[in-house]
N, C-alpha and C positions, 0 to 999 in steps of 0.2 A: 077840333080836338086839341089841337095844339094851344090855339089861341083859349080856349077855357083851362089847359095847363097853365099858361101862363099866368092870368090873371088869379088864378088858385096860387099860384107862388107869391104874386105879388100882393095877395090878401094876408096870407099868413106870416112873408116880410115883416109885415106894417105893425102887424098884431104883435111878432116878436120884441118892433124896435121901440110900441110902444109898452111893452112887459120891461124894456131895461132902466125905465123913468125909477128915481127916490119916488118910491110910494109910502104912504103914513096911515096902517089900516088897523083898525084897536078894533081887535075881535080877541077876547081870554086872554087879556094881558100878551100879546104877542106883536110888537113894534116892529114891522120891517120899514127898516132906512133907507136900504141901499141892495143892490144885488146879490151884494155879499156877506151885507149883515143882516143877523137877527137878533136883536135883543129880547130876552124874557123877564119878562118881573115875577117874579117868585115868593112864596111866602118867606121862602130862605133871606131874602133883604133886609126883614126886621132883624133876623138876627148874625149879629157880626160875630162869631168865633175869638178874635181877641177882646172883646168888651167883654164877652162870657168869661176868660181867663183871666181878665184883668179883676173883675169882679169877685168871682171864688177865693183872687190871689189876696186880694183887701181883707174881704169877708168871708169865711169860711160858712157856703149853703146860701150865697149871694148870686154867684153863679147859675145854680140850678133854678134861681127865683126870676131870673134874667130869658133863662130858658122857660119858663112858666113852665116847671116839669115839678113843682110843689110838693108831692109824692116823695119826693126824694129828698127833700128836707125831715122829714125824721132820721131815713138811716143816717145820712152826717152826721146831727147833733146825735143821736144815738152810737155811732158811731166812735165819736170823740167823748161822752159821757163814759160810756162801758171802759176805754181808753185809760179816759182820766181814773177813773174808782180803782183798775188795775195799779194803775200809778200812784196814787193817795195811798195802795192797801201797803205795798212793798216797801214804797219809801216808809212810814209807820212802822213797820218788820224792821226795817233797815237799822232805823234808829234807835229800835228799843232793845235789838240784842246788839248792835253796836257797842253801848250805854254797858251794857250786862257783859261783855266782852273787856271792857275799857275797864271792868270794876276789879274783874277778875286781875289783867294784865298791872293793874294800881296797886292792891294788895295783896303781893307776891303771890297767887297763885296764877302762873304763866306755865307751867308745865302741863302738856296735854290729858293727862289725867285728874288733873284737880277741877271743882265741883262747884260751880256755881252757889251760892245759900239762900237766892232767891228761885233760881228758874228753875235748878235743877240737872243743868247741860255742863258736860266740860267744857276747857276752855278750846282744846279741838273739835268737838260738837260747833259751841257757840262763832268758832272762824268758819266752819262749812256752811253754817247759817244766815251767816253776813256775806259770805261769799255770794252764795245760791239768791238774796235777797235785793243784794247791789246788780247781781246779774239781768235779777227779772225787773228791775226798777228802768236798768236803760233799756232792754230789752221793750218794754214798754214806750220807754221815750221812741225809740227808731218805730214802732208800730205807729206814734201819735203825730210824726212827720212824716211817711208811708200815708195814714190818711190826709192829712194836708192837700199831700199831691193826687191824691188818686181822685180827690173829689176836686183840684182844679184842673185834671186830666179829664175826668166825666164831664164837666160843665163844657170845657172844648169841642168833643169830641162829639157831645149832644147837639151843642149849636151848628156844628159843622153837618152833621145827619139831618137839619130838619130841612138840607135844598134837596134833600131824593125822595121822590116820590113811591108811594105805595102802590101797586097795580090793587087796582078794585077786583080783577079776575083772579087773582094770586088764588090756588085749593094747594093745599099741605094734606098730603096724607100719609102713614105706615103702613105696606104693606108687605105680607111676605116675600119674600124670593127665593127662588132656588136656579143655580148656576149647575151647569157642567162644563169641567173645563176637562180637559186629555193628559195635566199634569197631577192635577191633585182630586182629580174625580167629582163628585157632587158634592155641592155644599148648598149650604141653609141656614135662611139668615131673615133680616130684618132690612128693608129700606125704607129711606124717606125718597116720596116721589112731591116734585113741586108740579104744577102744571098752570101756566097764565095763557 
């Protein structure tokens, strides 16, 4: 009995000391080196996270092309179009009662009751108009460098998402619940239950 212990230990010895070898075993991209390491290759490799931001940072929807997330090159240029036409509408505004303001303030009617002979506005109408127009014009500009960054923020943030994997078992559902608690009584409600 003893002697079959024994050589039962010195079997699985053996087997240990040969499990502590660098072994090199390519089964699903999974390289083990060494005891301690694992390396994995990942689809996430191709994509580097600063080449994505460096990308967007050049080219505005460069980024997202980088991530082959294509989709999302409309909303950008859509994005920056709807942007820009806000911007094009106000500076236009800006300039044409500016012009109508300037004309008034030129041929002495400066006082806030006197009447434009083209538009119609006084010359205090015509300042709350240029005011309100120069407002929305930068207000425009800070929206149009807000996208800038939100789409070299999405192009990162996309590239850095594509090393997590999806669980194929992932179920999302809503369903009802109802709680009792001893402070606030029953209650009734809505959840999300995930289940992998």
């Amino acid at each position: 009995m003893k002697r079959s212990l024994f050589v039962l230990f010195l079997f699985l010895l053996s087997t240990a000391a040969q499990a502590q070898k660098a072994v090199q075993i390519e089964r699903d991209s999974v390289f083990i080196e060494a005891q301690d390491t694992v390396k994995i290759k990942t689809y996430a490799e191709r994509y580097d996270p600063r080449k994505a931001l460096l990308y967007a940072a050049i080219l505005p929807g460069l980024g997202q092309i980088y991530n082959k997330k294509y989709w999302k090159l409309p909303l950008v240029y859509g994005g920056f179009a709807a942007i820009g036409y806000g911007m094009n509408l106000y500076q236009d505004g800006f300039k044409k009662y500016k012009n109508q303001l300037f004309y008034n303030l030129g041929n002495n009617l400066s006082n806030e009751a006197d009447v434009n002979p083209f538009s119609g506005f006084t010359t205090g109408q015509l300042r709350t108009i240029v005011d309100r127009y120069r407002r929305e014009r930068d207000f425009m500009v800070i929206l149009m460098a807000g996208m800038y960054i939100l789409q070299i923020v999405d192009a990162h943030v996309d590239a850095h998402l594509k090393e997590f994997d999806i669980n194929p078992n992932l179920r999302v559902s809503v369903e009802p619940s109802l709680e009792q608690n001893a402070f606030i009584g029953r209650s009734a409600g809505m959840s999300i239950v995930l289940r992998f």
